[in-house]
LOKOL-225734 format. One line per 10 residues: number of its first residue (from 0); their letters; for each residue y negated, x, z of C-alpha. Coordinates in steps of 0.25 Angstrom, whole numbers, plus 5000, padded with zeros to 4 digits. Example, Ala and Ser with C-alpha at 12.3 -4.5 7.8 and 13.67 -1.06 7.14 Angstrom:
0	as	5018,5049,5031  5004,5055,5029
This chain:
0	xxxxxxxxxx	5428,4702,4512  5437,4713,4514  5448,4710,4525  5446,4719,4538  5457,4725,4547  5455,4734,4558  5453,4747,4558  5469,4751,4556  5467,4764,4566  5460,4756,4577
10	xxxxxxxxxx	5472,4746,4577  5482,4756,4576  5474,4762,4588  5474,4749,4595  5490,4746,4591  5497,4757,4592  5486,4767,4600  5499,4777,4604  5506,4778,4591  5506,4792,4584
20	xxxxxxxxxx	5497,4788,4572  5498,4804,4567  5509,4815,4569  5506,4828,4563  5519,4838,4563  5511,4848,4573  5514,4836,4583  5500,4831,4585  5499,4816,4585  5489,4805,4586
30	xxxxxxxxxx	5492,4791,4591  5485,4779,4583  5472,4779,4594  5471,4793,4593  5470,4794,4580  5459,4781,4580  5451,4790,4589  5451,4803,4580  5448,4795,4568  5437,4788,4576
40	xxxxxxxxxx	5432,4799,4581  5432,4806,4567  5424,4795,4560  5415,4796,4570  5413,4811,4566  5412,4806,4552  5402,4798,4555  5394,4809,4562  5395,4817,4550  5388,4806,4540
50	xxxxxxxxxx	5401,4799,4535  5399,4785,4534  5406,4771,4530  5407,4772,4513  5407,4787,4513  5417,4793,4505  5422,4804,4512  5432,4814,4505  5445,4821,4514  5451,4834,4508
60	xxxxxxxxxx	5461,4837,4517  5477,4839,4518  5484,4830,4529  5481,4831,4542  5476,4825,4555  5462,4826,4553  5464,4820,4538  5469,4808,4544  5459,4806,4556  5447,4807,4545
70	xxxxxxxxxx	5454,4796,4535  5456,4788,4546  5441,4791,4552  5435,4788,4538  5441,4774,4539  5434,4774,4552  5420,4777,4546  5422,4769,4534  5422,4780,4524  5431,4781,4510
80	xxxxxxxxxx	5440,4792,4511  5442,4800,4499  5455,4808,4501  5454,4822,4491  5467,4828,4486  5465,4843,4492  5474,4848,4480  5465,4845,4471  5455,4854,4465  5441,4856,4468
90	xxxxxxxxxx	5435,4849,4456  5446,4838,4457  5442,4836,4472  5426,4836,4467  5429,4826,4458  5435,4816,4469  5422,4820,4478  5412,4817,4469  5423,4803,4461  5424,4796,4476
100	xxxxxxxxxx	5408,4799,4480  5415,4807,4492  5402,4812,4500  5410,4819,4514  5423,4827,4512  5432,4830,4525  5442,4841,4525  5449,4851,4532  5443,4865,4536  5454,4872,4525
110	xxxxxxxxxx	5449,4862,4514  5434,4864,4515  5432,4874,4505  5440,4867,4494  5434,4855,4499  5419,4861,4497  5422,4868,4484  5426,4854,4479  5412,4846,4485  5405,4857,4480
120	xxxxxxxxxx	5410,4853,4462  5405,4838,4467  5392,4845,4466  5389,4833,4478  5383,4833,4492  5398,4830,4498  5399,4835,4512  5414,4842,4515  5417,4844,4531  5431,4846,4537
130	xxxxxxxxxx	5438,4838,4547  5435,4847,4557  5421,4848,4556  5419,4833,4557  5429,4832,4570  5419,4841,4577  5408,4832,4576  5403,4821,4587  5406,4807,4584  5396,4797,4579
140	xxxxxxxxxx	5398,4783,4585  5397,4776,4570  5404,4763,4567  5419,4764,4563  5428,4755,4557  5436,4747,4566  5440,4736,4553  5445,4741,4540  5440,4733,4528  5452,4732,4518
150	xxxxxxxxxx	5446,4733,4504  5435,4745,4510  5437,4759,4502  5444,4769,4512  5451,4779,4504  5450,4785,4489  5460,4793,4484  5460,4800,4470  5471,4797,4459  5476,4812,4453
160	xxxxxxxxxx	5471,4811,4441  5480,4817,4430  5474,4808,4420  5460,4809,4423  5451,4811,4433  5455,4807,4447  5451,4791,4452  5448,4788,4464  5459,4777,4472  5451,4768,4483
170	xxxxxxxxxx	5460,4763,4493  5453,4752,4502  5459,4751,4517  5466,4738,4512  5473,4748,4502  5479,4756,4513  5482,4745,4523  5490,4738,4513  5499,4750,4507  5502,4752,4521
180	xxxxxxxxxx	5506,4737,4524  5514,4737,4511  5521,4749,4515  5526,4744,4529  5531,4731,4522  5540,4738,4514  5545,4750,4522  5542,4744,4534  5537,4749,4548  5543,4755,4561
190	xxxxxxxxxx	5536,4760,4575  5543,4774,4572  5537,4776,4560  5530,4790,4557  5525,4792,4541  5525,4807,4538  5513,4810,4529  5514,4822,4519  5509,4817,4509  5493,4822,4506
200	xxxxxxxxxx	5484,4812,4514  5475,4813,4501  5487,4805,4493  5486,4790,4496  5502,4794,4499  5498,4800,4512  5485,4792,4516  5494,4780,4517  5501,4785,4527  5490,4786,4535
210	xxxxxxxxxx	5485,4773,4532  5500,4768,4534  5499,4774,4548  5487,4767,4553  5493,4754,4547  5506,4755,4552  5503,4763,4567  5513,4772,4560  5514,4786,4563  5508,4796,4552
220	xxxxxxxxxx	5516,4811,4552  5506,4818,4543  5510,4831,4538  5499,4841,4531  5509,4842,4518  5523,4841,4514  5534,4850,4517  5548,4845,4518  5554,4853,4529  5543,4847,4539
230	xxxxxxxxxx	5542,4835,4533  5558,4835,4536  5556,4838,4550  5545,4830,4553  5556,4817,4546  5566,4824,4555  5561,4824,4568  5548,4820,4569  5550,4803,4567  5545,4803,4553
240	xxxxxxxxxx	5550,4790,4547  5544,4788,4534  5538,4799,4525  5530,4798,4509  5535,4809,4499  5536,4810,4484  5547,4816,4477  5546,4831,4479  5545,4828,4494  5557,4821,4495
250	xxxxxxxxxx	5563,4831,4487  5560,4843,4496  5564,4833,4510  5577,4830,4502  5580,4846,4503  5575,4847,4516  5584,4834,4522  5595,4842,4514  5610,4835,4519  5602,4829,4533
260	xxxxxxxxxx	5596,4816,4534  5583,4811,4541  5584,4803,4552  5586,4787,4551  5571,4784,4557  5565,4792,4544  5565,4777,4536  5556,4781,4523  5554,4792,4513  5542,4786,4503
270	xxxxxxxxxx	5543,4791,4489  5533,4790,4481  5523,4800,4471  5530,4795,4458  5545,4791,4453  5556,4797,4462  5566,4807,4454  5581,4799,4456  5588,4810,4459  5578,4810,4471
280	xxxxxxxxxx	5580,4798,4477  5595,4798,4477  5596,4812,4484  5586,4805,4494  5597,4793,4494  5607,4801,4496  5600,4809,4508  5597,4797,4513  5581,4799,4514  5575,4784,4515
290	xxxxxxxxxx	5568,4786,4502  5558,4774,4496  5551,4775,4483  5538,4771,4482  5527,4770,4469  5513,4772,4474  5499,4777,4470  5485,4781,4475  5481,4767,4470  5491,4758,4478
300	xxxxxxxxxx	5488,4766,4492  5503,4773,4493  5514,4764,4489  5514,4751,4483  5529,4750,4479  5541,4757,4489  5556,4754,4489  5559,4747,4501  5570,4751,4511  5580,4742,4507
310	xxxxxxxxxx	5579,4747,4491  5578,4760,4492  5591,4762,4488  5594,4752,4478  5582,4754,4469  5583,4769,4470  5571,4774,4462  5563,4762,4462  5549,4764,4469  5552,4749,4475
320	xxxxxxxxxx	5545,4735,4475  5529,4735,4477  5526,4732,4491  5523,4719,4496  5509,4719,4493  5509,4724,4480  5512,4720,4464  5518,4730,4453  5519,4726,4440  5525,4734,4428
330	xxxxxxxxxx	5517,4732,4415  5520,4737,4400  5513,4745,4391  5508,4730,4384  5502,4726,4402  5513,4717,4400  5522,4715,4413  5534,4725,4410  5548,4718,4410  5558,4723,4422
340	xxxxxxxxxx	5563,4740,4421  5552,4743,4409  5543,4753,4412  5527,4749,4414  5514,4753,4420  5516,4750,4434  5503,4741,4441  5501,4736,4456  5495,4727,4464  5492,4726,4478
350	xxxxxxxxxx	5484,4727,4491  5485,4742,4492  5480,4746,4478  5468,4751,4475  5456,4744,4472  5452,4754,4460  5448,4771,4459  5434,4773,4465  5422,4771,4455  5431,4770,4443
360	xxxxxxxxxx	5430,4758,4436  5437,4764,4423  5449,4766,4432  5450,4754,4439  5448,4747,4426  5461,4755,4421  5469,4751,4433  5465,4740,4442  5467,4725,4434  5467,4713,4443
370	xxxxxxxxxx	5473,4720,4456  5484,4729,4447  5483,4744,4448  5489,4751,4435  5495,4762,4441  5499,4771,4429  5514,4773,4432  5524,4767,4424  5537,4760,4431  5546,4748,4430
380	xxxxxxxxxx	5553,4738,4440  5566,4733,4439  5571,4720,4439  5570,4720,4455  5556,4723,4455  5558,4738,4458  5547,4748,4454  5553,4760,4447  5541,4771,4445  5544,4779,4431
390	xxxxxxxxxx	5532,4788,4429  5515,4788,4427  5511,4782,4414  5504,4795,4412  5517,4803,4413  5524,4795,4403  5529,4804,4393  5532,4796,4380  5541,4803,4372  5545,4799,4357
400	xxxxxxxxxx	5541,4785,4363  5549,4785,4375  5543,4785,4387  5550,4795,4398  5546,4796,4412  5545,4809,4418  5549,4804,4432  5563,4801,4427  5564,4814,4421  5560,4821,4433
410	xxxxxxxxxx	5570,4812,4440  5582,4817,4432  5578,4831,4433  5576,4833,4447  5591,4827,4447  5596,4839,4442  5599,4851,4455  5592,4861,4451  5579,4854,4449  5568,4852,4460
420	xxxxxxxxxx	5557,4844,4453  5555,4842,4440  5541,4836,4433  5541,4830,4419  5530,4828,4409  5528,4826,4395  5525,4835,4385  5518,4835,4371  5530,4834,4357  5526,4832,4344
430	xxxxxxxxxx	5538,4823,4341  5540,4815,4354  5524,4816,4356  5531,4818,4373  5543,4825,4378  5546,4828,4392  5545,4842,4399  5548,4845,4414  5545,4853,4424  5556,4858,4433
440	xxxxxxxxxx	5556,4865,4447  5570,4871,4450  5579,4870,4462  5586,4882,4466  5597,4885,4458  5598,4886,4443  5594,4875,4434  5587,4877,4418  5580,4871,4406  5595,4866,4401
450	xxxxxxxxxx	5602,4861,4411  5590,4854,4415  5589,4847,4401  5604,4846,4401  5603,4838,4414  5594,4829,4409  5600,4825,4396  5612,4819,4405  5600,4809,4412  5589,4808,4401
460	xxxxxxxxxx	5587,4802,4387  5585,4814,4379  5571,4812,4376  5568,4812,4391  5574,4826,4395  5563,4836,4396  5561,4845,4383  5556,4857,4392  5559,4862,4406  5547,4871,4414
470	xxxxxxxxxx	5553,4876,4427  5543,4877,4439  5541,4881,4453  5535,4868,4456  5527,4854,4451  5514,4851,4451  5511,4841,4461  5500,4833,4470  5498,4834,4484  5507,4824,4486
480	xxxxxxxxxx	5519,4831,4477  5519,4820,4465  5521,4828,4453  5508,4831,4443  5515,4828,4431  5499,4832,4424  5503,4844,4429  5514,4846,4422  5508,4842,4409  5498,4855,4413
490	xxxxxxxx	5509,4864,4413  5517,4858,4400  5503,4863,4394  5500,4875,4400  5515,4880,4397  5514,4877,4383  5502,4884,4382  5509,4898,4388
């Protein structure tokens, strides 16, 4: 029998009645019993409108007020959430409806033609109505949840992807609550604690915030996307103590910060979204910005290894230990258990892992063995039992039988002045069978083709510096700023082809 807690909204409600649940940067706020009304009140109106317990209901929507009210409302109701990525195509987005059996999509009033256009390719009877529309209707007095079961479905999320088509990552509500809990063991937790959310909400980055909040009775600042000079201001006068970015974030808040400092009671930049450039992470040192690394996937609910305070900057670069929950293991290419600093598959193991992708038993076959998840990313830890994140398997490039990780090239590039970001893949030779390419946006100033490869024979092996240089504007990239590398290998083609 699953194992029951109450509804974590209710006893926030009941705990903390008068703490700020939500901040948006308009000012508006709602304490913790507020926001248990609305999303009462909401699911209510759900109801009304035919959703029901088991219904799998899809949310198209950027961050927002109303977005966090209907998760929270659908939890009420007892309904799966499907959370839809709204950069993704039309056909991409049909393909999710129709994968995770979505029969009611709620959106907001500037997302209903795309959202229509993209029910209508399902060539299914799925209902679309805004968030608006809903609030407007009366209440109907059904049954709510007042007890969460741990091992129900609540959420589903899709995995990108670039090597096939997209699976669909079920979390349970035990998922969620235990990410969270391993998350205050390490980092810990404080009354003043406010979690700036600029992450998308339709990434399990930014949902777990949510879920954090309603765990912890912690203040969510949710932000609608990310610009670093409001997200600098909202760090520098508006309490914010802990804030999730990825690399190009902290890049663009590193500028911003320029020769200041933020304030002592701002205690936690999360890093995640793939291997941290070293240069990176020492101009974040040496500005003194409380950086931790952190390795996480849609399939571990957010984080499942950080770097806690007290290592942050010994093991500069390390993604940390697993937390206290959870297993990591490093295995070879024979599954055999790899020796300490040698470079494997890295699987996990935990509370907060997921229990498989929707209706996809070929997948789950693939990844799930007795509780490990493989994840697909390749790493070592060190004698200490730090986790250092070197690249995806998939972006591998194996080059005259050396294996070169793209992420440490783009680490050494982006070391150079004149460089903003740089994106590395491999591409097609006839003698090598792979040689690194990259792809470089520029600084101001002046920097070309030579000195770039000059630089990095001074740091890298030869058969690691970049064979060709293509200079940008900008890299592909997610909603939630990790680089596309697929993307890449599209232009690699497409420029050949010129």
């Amino acid at each position: 029998m699953s194992e029951v807690i109450p509804h974590w909204l209710n006893k926030q409600a009941e705990l903390s009645p008068n703490k700020i649940a939500i901040e948006l940067p308009n000012g508006t706020t709602l304490n913790f019993q507020q926001l248990k009304q609305a999303s009462q009140s909401y699911a209510g109106k759900l109801i009304t409108y035919g959703v029901k317990r088991g219904d799998h209901v899809g949310i198209y929507a950027q961050n927002s007020l109303a977005m966090v009210v209907a998760i929270h409302a659908l939890s009420y109701v007892g309904a799966v959430v499907v959370l839809l990525n709204t950069r993704l195509s039309a056909a991409e987005i049909a393909y999710q409806l129709k994968d995770a059996n979505v029969t009611v999509v709620l959106t907001q009033p500037s997302l209903m033609n795309a959202a229509e256009q993209s029910v209508a390719i399902t060539t299914r009877n799925i209902v679309v109505c805004d968030f608006e529309k809903i609030g407007a209707l009366s209440e109907t007095n059904g049954r709510l949840q007042d007890e969460l079961a741990l091992d129900d479905l609540f959420t589903i999320i899709y995995t990108s992807g670039t090597t096939g088509a997209p699976k669909g990552v079920t979390h349970t509500y035990g998922n969620h609550f235990w990410s969270a809990i391993a998350s205050a063991l390490n980092l810990g937790l404080s009354d003043r604690d406010k979690w700036l959310l600029v992450l998308p909400l339709f990434h399990v980055g930014g949902l777990s915030i949510v879920m954090k909040s309603v765990v912890y009775g912690m203040t969510a600042y949710i932000m609608g996307k990310f610009d670093e000079k409001t997200v600098h201001h909202a760090i520098m006068n508006q309490g914010v103590t802990m804030l999730s970015v990825v690399s190009v974030m902290l890049v663009e808040l590193l500028d911003e910060l320029g020769d200041d400092n933020y304030p002592e009671s701002f205690r936690c930049m999360l890093l995640g979204g793939g291997p941290a450039p070293k240069p990176l992470l020492e101009t974040a040192k040496v500005s003194r910005v409380p950086v931790f690394q952190t390795y996480g996937m849609t399939e571990t609910s957010s984080q499942i290894v950080t770097l806690s305070p007290s290592y942050a900057l010994d093991k500069l670069g390390s993604a940390g230990k697993a937390l206290l929950p959870a297993q990591i293991k490093i295995v070879g290419s024979d599954n055999k258990p790899a020796a300490a600093n040698e470079v494997g598959e890295i699987i996990v193991k935990g509370p907060m892992v997921t229990n498989g992708y929707y209706e996809n038993a070929q997948a789950n076959e693939r990844a799930l063995h007795e509780g490990w998840l493989s994840t697909g990313d390749l790493g070592y830890v060190d004698e200490e039992g730090f986790l250092y994140i070197m690249d995806r398997r998939k972006d591998l490039i194996i080059s005259g039988g050396e294996n070169i990780y793209p992420a440490e090239i783009e680490s050494v590039l982006v070391g150079l002045k004149g460089i903003k970001e740089a994106g590395v893949v491999g591409k097609v030779d006839k003698r090598w069978g792979q040689v690194p390419v990259a792809f470089i946006v520029k600084k101001e100033g002046h920097v070309d083709r030579e000195s770039i490869i000059d630089y990095c024979a001074n740091y890298l092996a030869k058969y690691k510096v970049p064979k060709q240089i293509y200079f940008v504007d900008e890299l592909p990239r997610n909603a939630a700023k990790k680089l596309q590398r697929y993307q890449l290998v599209e232009w690699l083609k497409d420029s050949e082809q010129d």
